[in-house]
N, C-alpha and C positions, 0 to 999 in steps of 0.2 A: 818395420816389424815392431807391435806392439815388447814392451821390455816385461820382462815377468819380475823384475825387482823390487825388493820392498821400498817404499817411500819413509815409512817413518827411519831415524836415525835414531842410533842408540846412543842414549846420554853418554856424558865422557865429561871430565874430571879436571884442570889445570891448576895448579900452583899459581900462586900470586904472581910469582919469578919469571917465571916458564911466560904468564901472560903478559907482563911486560915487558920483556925480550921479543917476544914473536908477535906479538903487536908492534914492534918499532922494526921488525924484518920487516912485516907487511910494506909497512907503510914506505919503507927504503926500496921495495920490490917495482920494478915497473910495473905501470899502470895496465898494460896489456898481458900481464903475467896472469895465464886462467889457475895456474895451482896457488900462484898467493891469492887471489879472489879467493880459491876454495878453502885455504887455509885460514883468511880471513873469519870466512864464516863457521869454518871450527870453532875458533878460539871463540867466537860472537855469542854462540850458544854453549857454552862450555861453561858447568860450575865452578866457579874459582875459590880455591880453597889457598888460608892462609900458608906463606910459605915457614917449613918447618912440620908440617902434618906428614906421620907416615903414611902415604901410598903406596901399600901393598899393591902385587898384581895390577898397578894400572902406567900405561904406556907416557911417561914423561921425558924431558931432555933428557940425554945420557944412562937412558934405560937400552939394556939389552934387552930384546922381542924376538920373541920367536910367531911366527905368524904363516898360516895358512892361504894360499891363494887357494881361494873354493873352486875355482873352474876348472883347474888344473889338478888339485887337490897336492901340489910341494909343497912342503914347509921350506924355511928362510929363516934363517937368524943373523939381526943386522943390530947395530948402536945405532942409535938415532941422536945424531948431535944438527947443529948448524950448520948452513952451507959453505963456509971456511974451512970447517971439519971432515967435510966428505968425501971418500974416498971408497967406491964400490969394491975394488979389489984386498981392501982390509975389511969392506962388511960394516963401515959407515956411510949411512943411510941419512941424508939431508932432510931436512925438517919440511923443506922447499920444494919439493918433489913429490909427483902424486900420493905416491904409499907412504911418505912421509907423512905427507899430511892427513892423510885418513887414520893413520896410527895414536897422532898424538892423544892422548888423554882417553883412551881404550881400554877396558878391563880384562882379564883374561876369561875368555870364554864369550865376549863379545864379537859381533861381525859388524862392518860396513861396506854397504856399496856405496859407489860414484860413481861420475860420471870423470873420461879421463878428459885431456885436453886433447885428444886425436878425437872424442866423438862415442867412444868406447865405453864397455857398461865392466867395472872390478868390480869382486868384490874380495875381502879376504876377513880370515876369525883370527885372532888374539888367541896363541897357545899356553905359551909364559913372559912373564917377564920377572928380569933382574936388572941387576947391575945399579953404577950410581942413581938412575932415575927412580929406584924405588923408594928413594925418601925423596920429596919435597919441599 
């Protein structure tokens, strides 16, 4: 079945910080990991902005997100830290994980689709964000 989803991707945003951290998860990630591949090419296309720049509204480590799964139409509010850090049942959200990864560096009112690692088409929009990740 033909996908009806958008192809282009919506720019998105990363910290100096944020990119040298999560480039060096990458790269610790095995090789057969399809969410670090997809994280990978996050951060690959991803403006990098110096760390220390406020980023309002845009989804960095240790940002609280509130976010949309479109198919479903629930909202979800998670912290997005590290995979050290995560823990579903307090509502931290691994960086390493599909929606993690499609989150990072997301603005609010932003959507992305992907493609998951079972084969499967998400998508979801950026409602708000806070918390530590909204400075850079």
């Amino acid at each position: 079945m033909p996908s009806m989803l958008r192809k282009e991707l919506p720019p998105i945003i990363v910290s100096g910080m944020d990119f040298d951290r999560l480039e060096r998860l990458v790269a610790a990630a095995s090789p057969e990991s399809r969410t670090a591949d997809f994280l990978a090419r996050e951060i690959a296309r991803a403006t990098i902005v110096p760390s220390g720049f406020l980023l309002r509204g845009v989804v960095a480590m240790g940002s609280e997100v509130e976010f949309r799964d479109d198919a479903t139409g629930r909202s979800r509010t998670v912290n997005l830290v590290y995979p050290d850090q995560a823990d579903l049942d307090d509502g931290k959200l691994s960086v390493l994980s599909p929606v993690g990864a499609a989150l990072i560096g997301l603005s609010v009112g932003q959507s992305i689709e992907w493609e998951t690692p079972t084969g499967d088409w998400r998508s979801l929009t950026v409602l708000s964000v806070g918390g530590a990740g909204a400075v850079a």
